[in-house]
MARBA-3410 file (N, C-alpha, C, O; in Angstrom, 1 decimal):
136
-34.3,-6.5,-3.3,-33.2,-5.5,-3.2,-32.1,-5.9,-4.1,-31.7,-7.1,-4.1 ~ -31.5,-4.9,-5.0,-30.5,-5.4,-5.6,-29.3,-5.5,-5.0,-28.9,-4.7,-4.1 ~ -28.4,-6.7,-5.8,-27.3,-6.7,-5.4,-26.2,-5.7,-4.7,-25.7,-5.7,-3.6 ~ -26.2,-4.5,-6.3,-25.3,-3.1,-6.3,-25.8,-2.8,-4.8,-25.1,-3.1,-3.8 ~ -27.1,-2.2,-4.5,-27.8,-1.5,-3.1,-27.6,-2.3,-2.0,-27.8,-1.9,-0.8
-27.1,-3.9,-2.3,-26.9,-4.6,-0.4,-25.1,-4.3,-0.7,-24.6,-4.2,0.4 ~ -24.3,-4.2,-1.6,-23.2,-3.8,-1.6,-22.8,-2.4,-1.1,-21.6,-2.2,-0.8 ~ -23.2,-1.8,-1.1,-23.0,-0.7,-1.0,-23.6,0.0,0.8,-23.1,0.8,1.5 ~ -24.6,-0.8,1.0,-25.3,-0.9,2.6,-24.3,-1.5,3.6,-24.0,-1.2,4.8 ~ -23.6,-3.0,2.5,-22.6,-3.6,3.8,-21.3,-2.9,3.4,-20.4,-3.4,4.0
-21.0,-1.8,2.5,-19.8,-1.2,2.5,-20.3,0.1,3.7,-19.4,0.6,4.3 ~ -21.2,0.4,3.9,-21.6,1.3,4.4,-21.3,1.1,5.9,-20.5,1.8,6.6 ~ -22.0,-0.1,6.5,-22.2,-0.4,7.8,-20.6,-1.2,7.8,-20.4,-1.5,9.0 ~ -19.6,-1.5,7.1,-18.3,-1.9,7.7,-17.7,-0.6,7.9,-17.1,-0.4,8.9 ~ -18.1,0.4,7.0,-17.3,1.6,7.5,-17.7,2.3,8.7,-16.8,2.9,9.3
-18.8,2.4,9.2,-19.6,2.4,10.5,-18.7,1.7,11.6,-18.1,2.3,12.5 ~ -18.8,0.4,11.3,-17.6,-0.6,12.2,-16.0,-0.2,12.4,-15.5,0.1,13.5 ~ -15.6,-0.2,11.4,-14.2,0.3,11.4,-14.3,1.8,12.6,-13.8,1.8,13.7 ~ -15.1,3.3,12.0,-15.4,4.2,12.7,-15.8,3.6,14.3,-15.2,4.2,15.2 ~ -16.4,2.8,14.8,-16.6,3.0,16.0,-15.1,2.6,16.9,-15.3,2.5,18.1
-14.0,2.4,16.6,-12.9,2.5,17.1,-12.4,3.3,17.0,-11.3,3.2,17.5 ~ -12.7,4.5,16.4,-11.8,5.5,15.9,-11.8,6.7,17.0,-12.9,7.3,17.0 ~ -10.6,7.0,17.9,-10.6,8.3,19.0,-10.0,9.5,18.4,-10.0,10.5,19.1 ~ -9.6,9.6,17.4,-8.7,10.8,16.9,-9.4,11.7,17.5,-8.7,12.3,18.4 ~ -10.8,12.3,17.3,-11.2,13.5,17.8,-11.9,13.6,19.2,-12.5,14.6,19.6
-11.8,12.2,19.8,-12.4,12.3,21.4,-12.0,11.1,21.2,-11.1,10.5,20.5 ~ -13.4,10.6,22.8,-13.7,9.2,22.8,-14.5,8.4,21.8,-15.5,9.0,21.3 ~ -14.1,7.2,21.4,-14.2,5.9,20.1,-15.6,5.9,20.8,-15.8,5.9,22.0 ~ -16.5,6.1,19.8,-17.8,5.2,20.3,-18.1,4.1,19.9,-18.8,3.9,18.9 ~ -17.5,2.6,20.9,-17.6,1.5,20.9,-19.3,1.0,20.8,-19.9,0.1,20.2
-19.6,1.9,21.7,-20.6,1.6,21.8,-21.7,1.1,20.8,-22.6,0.3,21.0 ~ -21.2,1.6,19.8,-21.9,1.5,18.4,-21.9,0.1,18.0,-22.7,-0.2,17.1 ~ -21.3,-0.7,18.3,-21.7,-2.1,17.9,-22.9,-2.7,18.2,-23.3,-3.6,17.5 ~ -23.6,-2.3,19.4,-24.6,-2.9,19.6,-25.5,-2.5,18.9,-26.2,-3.4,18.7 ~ -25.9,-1.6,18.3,-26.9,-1.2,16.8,-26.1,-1.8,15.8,-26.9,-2.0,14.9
-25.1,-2.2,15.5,-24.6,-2.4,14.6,-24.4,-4.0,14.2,-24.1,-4.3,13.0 ~ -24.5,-4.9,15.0,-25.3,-6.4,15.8,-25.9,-6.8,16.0,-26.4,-6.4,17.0 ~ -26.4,-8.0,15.3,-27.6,-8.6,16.3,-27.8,-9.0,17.3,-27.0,-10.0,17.5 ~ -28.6,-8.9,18.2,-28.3,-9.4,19.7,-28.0,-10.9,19.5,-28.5,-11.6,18.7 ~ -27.1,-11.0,20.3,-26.6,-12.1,20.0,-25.4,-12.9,19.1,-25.0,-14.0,18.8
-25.1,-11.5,18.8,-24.0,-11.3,18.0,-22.5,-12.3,18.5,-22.5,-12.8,19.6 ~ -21.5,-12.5,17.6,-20.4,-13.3,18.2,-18.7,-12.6,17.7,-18.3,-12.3,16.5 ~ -18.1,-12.4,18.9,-16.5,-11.8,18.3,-15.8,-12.8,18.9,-16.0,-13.2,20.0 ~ -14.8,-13.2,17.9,-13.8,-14.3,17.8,-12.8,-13.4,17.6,-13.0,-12.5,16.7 ~ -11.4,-13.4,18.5,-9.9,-13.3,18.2,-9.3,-14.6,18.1,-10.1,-15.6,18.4
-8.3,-15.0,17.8,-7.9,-16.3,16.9,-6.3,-15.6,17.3,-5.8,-15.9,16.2 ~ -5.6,-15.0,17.8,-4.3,-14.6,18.3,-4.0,-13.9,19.6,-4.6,-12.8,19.5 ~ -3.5,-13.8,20.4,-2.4,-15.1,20.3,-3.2,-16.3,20.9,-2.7,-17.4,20.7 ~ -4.4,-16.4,21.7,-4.3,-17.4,21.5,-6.6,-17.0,21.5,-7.2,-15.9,21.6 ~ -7.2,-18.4,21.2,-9.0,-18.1,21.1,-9.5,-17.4,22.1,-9.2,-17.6,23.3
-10.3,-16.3,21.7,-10.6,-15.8,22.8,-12.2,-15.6,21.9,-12.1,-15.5,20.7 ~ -13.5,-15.4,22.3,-15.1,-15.4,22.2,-15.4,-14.8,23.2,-15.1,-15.1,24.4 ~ -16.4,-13.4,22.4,-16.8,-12.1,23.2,-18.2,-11.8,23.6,-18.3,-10.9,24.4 ~ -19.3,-12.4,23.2,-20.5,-11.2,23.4,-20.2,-10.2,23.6,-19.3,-9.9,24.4 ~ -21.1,-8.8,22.6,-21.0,-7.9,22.1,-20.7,-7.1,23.7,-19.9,-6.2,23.9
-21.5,-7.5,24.5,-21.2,-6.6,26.0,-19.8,-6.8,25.9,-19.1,-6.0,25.4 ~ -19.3,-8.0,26.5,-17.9,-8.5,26.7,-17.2,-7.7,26.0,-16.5,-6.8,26.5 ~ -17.3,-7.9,24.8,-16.1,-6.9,24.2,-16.3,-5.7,24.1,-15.3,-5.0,23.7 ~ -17.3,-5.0,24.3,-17.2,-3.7,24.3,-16.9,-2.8,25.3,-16.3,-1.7,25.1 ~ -17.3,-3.4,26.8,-16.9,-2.6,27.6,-15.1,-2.2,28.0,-14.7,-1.2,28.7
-14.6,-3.1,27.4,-13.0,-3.0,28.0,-12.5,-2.2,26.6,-11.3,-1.9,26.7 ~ -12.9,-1.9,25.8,-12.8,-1.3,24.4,-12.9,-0.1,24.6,-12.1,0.7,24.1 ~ -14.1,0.5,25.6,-14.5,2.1,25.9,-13.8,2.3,26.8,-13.5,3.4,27.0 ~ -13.0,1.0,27.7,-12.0,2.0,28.7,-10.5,2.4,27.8,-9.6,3.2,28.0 ~ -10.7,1.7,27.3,-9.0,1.5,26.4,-8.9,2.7,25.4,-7.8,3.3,25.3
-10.1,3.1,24.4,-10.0,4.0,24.0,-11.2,5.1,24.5,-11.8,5.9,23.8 ~ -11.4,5.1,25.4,-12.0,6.6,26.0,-11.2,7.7,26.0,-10.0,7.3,26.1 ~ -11.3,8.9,26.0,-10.8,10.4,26.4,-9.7,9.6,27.4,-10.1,8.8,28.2 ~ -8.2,9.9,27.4,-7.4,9.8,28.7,-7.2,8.3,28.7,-6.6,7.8,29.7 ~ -7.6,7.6,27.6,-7.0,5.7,27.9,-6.0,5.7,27.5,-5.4,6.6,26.8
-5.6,4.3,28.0,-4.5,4.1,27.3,-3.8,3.8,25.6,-2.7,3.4,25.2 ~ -5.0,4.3,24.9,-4.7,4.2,23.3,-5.1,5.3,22.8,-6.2,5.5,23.2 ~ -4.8,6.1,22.2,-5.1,7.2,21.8,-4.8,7.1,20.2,-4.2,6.3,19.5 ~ -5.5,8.3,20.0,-4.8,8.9,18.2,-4.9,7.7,17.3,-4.2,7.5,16.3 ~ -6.5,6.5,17.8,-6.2,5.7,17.0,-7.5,5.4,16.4,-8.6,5.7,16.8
-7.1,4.5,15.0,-7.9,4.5,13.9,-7.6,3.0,13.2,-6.5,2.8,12.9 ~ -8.4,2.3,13.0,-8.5,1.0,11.4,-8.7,0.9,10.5,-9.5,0.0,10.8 ~ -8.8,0.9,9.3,-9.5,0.8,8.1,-9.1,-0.1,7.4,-8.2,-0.7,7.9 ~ -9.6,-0.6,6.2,-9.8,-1.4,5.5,-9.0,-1.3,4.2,-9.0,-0.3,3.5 ~ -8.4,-2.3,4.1,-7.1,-2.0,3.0,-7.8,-2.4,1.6,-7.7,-1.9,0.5
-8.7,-3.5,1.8,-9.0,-4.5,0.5,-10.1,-5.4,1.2,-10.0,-5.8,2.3 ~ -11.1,-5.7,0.6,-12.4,-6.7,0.9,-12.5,-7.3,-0.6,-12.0,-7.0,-1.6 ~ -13.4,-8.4,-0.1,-14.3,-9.3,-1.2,-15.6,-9.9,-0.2,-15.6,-10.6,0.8 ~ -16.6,-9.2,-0.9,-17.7,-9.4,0.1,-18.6,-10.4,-0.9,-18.7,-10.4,-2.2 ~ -19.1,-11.0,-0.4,-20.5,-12.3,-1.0,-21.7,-12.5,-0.6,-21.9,-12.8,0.6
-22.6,-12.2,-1.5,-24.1,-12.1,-1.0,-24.9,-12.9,-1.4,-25.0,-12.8,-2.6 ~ -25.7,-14.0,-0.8,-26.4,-14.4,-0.9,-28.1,-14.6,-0.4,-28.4,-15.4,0.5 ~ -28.9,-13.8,-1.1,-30.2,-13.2,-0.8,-30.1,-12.6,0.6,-29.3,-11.6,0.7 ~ -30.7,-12.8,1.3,-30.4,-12.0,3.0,-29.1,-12.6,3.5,-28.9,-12.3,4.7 ~ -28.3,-13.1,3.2,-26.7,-13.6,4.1,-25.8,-12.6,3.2,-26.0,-12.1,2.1
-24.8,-12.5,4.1,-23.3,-12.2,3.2,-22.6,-12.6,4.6,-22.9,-12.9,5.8 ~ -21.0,-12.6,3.3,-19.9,-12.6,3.9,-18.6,-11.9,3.8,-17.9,-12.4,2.9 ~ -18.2,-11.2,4.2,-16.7,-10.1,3.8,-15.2,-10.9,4.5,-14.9,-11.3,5.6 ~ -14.7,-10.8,3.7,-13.0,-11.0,4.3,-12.4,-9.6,3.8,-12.7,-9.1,2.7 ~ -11.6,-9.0,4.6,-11.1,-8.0,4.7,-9.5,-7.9,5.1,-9.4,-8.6,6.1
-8.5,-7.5,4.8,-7.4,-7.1,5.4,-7.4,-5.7,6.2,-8.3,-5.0,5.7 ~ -7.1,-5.4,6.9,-7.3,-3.5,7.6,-5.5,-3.7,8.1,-4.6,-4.5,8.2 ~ -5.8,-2.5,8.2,-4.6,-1.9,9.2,-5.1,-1.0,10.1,-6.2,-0.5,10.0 ~ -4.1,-0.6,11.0,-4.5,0.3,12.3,-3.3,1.1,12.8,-2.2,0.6,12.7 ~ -3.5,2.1,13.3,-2.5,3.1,13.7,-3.3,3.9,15.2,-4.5,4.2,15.4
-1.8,4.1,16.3,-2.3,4.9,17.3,-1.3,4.8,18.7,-0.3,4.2,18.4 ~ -1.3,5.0,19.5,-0.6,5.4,20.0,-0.8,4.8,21.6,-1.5,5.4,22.3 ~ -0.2,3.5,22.1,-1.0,2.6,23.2,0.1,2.8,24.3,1.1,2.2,24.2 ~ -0.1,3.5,25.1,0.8,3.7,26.5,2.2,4.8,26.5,3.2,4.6,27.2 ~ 1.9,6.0,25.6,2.9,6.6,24.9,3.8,6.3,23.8,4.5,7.2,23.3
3.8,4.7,23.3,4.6,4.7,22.2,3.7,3.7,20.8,2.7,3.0,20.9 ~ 4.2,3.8,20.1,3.7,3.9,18.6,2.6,2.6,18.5,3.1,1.6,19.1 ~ 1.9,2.5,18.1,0.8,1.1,17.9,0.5,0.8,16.6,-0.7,1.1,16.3 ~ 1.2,0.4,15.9,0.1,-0.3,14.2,1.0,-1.5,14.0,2.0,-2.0,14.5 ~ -0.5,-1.9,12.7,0.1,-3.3,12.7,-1.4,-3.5,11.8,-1.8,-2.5,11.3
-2.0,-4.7,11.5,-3.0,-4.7,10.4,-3.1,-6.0,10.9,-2.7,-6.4,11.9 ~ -4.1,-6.9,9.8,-4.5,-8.3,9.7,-5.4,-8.5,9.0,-5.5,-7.9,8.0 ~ -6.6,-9.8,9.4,-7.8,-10.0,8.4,-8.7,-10.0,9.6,-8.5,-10.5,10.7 ~ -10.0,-9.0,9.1,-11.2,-9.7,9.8,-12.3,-10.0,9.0,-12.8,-9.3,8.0 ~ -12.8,-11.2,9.5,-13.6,-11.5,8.6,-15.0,-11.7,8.9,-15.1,-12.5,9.8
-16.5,-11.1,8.4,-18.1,-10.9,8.4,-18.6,-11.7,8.3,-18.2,-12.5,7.5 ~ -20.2,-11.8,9.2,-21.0,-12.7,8.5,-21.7,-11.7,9.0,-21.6,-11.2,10.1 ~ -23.1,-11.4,7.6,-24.0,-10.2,7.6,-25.6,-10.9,7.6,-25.6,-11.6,6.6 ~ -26.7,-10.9,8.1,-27.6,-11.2,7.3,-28.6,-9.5,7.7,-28.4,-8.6,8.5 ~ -29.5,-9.6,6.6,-30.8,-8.5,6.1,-32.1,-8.7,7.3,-33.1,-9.5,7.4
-31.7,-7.7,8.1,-33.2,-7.9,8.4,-34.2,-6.5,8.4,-33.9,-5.6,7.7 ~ -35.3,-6.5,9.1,-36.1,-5.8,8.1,-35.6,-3.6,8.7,-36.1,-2.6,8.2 ~ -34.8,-3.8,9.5,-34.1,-2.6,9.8,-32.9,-2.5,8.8,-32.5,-1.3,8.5 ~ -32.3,-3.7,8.2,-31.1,-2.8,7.1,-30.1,-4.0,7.8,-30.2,-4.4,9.0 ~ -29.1,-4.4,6.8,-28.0,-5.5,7.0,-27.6,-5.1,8.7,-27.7,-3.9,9.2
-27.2,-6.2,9.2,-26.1,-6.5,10.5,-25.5,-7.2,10.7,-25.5,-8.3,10.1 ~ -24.5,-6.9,11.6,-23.4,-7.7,11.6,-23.6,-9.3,12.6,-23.5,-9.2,13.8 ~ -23.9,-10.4,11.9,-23.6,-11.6,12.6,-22.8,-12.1,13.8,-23.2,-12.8,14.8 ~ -21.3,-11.5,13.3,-20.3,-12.3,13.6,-19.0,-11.3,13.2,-19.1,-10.5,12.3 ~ -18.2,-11.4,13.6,-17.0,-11.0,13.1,-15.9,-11.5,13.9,-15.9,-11.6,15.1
-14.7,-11.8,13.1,-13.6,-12.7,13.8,-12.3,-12.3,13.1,-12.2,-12.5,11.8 ~ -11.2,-11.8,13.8,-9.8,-11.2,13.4,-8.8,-12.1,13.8,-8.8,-12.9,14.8 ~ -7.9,-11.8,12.9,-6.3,-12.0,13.5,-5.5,-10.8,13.2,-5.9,-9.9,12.4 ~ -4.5,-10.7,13.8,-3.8,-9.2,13.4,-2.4,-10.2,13.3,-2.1,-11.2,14.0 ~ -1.5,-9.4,12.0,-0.6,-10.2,11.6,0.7,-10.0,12.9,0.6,-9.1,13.7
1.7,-11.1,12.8,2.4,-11.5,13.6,3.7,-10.2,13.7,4.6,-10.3,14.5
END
């Protein structure tokens, strides 16, 4: 597989990622990380203080927070800037994002870095790993 075509697969599937938080038009389908993962996948927050998720762990408190009627609404992440690195079946992305939305009636954004680890398997790249900080 060429380079250009796994670039363009893990631009594809971060944008997938970023979209499963997104409620603007309903409820966020969190859910989506588990296809979007390998079992066994690992989420690291690194602010304010360590926190390590299994993909269940963190997803379920994600679909109450932005479901229809949670407490975050009208909200969205994307990706400001990446530098992604491939090597044969592995990669890696660092990314900056920002986020916007609306958490308990008043205003929510703010941005940071999260950063990928991808490998190829024979379904199409997944997500390893992923670990954020959101700026201070």
């Amino acid at each position: 597989m060429s380079h250009v075509m796994s670039q363009t697969e893990i631009d594809a599937l971060v944008a997938d990622f970023f979209g499963a938080f997104d409620n603007r038009g309903g409820a966020a389908d969190v859910g989506r990380l588990r296809r979007l993962m390998v079992p066994g996948g690992v989420i690291v927050n690194t602010r304010p203080s360590l926190a390590v998720w299994t993909v269940e762990e963190f997803v379920e408190p994600r679909e109450k927070l932005l479901a229809r009627g949670g407490r975050l609404v009208g909200f969205s992440e994307w990706e400001t800037a990446s530098h992604t690195e491939i090597v044969g079946d592995l990669a890696t992305r660092t990314g900056e994002y920002r986020k916007s939305g609306t958490m308990d009636g008043a205003p929510y954004e703010g941005g940071g870095t999260k950063m990928f680890q991808f490998v190829r398997t024979a379904e199409g790249w997944r997500i390893v790993a992923f670990s954020w900080f959101d700026e201070s």
